[in-house]
C-alpha atoms as one frame of an Amber mdcrd trajectory, in Angstrom:
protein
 -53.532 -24.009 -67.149 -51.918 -24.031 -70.542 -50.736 -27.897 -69.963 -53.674
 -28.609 -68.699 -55.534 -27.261 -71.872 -52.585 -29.336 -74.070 -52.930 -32.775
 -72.487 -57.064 -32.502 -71.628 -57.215 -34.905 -74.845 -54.546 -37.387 -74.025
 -55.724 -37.597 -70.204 -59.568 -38.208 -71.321 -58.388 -40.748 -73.724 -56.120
 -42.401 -71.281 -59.058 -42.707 -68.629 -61.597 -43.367 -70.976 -59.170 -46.852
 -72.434 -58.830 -47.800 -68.550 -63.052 -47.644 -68.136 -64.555 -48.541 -71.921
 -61.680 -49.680 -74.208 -60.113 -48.418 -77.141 -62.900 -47.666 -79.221 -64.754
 -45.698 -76.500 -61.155 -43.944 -75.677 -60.608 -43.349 -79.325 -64.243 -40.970
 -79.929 -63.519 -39.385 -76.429 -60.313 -38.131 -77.499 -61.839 -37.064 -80.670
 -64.685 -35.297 -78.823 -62.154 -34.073 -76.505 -59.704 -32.727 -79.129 -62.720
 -30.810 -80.978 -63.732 -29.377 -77.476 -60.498 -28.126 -76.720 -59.821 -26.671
 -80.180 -63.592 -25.383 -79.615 -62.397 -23.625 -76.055 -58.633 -22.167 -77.576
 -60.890 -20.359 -80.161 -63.331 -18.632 -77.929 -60.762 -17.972 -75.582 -58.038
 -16.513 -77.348 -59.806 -16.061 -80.668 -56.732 -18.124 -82.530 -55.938 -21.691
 -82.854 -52.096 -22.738 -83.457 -51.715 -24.308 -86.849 -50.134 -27.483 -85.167
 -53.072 -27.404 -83.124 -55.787 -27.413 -85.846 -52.721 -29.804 -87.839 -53.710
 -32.320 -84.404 -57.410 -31.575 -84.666 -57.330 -33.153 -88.347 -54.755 -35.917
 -87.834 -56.760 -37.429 -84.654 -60.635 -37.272 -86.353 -58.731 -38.603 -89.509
 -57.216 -41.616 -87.519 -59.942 -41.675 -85.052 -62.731 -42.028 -87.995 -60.666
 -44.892 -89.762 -60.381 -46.642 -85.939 -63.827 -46.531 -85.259 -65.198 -47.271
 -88.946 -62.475 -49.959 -89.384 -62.974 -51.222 -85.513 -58.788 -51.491 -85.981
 -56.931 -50.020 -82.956 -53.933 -49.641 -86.306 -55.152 -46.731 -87.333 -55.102
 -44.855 -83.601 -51.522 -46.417 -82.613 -50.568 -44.464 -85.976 -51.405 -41.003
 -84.841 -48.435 -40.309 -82.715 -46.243 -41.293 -85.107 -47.730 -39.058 -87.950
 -48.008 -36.419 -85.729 -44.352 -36.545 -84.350 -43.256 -37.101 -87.994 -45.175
 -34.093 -89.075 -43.856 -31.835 -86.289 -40.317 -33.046 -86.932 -40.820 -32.886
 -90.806 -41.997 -29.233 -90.656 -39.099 -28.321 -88.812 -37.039 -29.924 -91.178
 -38.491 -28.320 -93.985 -38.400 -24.949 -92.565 -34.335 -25.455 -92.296 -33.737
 -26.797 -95.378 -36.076 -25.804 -97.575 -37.018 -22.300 -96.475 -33.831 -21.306
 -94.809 -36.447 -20.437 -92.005 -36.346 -21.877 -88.305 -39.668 -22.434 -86.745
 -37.812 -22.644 -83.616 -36.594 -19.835 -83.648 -39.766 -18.260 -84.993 -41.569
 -19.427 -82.102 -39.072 -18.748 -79.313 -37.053 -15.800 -80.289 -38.905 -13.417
 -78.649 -38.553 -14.859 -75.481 -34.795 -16.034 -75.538 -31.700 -14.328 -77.198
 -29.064 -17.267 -78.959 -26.490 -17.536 -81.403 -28.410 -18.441 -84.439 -25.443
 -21.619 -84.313 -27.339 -22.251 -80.951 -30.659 -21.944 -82.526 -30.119 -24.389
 -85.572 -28.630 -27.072 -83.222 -32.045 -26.639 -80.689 -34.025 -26.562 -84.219
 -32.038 -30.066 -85.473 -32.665 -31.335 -81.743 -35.918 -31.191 -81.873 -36.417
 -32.556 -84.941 -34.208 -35.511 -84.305 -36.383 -36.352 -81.242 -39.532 -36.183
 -82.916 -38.975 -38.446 -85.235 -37.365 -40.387 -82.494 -40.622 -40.506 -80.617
 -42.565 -41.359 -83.884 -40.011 -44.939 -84.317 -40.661 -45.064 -81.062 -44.291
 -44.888 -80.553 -44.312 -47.750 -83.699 -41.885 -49.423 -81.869 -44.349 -49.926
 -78.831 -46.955 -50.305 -80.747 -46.263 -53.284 -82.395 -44.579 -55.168 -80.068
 -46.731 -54.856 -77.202 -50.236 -54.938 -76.191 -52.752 -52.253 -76.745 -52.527
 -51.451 -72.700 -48.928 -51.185 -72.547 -49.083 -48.722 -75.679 -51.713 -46.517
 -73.923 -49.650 -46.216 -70.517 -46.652 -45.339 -72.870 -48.786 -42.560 -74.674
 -49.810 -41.061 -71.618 -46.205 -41.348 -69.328 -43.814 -42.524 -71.944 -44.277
 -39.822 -74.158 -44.804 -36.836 -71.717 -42.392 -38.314 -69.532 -39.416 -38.318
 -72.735 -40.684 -35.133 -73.478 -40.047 -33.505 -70.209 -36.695 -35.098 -69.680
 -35.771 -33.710 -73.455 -36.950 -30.078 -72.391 -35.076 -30.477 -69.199 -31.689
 -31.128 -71.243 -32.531 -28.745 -73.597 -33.064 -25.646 -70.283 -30.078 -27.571
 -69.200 -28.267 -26.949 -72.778 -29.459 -23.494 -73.096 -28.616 -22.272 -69.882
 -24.926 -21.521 -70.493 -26.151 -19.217 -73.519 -28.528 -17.646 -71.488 -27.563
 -14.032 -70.732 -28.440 -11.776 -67.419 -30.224  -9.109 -67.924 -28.676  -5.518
 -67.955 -28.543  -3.666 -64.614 -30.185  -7.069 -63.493 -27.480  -8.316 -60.462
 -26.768 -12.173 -60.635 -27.745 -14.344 -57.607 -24.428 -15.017 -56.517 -23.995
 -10.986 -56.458 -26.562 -10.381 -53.769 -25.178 -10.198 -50.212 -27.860 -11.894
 -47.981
C-alpha cells in the first residue's frame, strides 16, 4: 500500500499526459501530490521531510509550467529532486559526519559502518545519475518519450539499483541468533 501511496502522483500524472497533455498532467500531479501529502498526515499524523521537500519542489515547478505554459520547468523536477536527495546525502557525509542512510535504515539492518558509507555513496552516486539522466531525456527527446521514461525508466532503474543493492547487502546480512538457516532444516 505504501508504493502505492509513493507513486499515486507519478501514475495520475502519467495517465493524465496520455488523456489531456502536459499541462493537464502537470496540475493533476500537483493536485495529486497535495492529496497524498493531505492523506500521509491524517493517516499517520507525520509527513517525511523529503516528502513535504517533493510537495514544494513539484507546486514550485508545476506553478512556473502552468503560468509559463513551458513543459521546461516540469522536465526539471526530477532532476532537482534527484539532485536534492543525492545532495543531502552528500552533505550529511561530509559535512555532518552523519549518514542519512544509515539514519533511516539502521534499525532495520545491522552493517559495518564501511558497508554503510559505501550504500550511503551508492546512493548518492545514482541520484545524481538519474538527475543527468532525466536532463539527458529530456532534451533530446520528445515530451512523450520523457513521460514514459518518468513513469518506467525511472522506477524501473530504481528497482534494478535496489535489487543490486539486496543483492550487495546480502553477504553482510547476518542470521538471526537461535534462528536455524534454510539449508539447516531437514525437510
Amino acid at each position: 500500500m505504501k508504493l502505492l501511496i509513493d507513486f499515486f502522483p507519478i501514475i495520475l500524472f502519467f495517465a493524465a499526459f496520455k488523456l489531456w497533455g502536459i499541462y493537464a498532467a502537470t496540475g493533476v500531479a500537483i493536485a495529486a501530490t497535495v492529496v497524498q501529502i493531505a492523506y500521509l498526515r491524517l493517516r499517520h499524523g507525520k509527513v517525511e521531510p523529503m516528502q513535504w521537500m517533493s510537495l514544494g519542489i513539484i507546486v514550485l515547478f508545476g506553478g512556473a509550467t502552468l503560468l509559463a505554459q513551458s513543459e521546461t520547468f516540469i522536465k526539471w523536477k526530477p532532476t532537482v529532486l534527484y539532485w536534492l536527495m543525492g545532495g543531502t546525502l552528500l552533505a550529511g557525509q561530509l559535512l555532518f559526519r552523519r549518514n542519512f542512510i544509515k539514519s533511516l535504515m539502521g534499525a532495520q539492518i545491522e552493517l559495518p559502518d564501511a558497508v554503510w558509507s559505501q550504500l550511503n555513496w551508492a546512493w548518492a552516486g545514482f541520484f545524481t545519475a538519474m538527475g543527468v539522466l532525466n536532463l539527458w531525456v529530456a532534451y533530446q527527446f520528445d515530451t512523450d518519450t520523457w513521460v514514459n521514461f518518468k513513469l518506467f525508466g525511472g522506477i524501473g532503474l530504481m528497482l534494478a539499483f535496489v535489487i543490486a543493492q539486496a543483492l550487495f547487502l546480502g553477504r553482510y546480512i547476518k542470521d538471526e541468533p537461535g534462528q536455524p538457516r534454510p539449508e539447516d532444516v531437514q525437510p
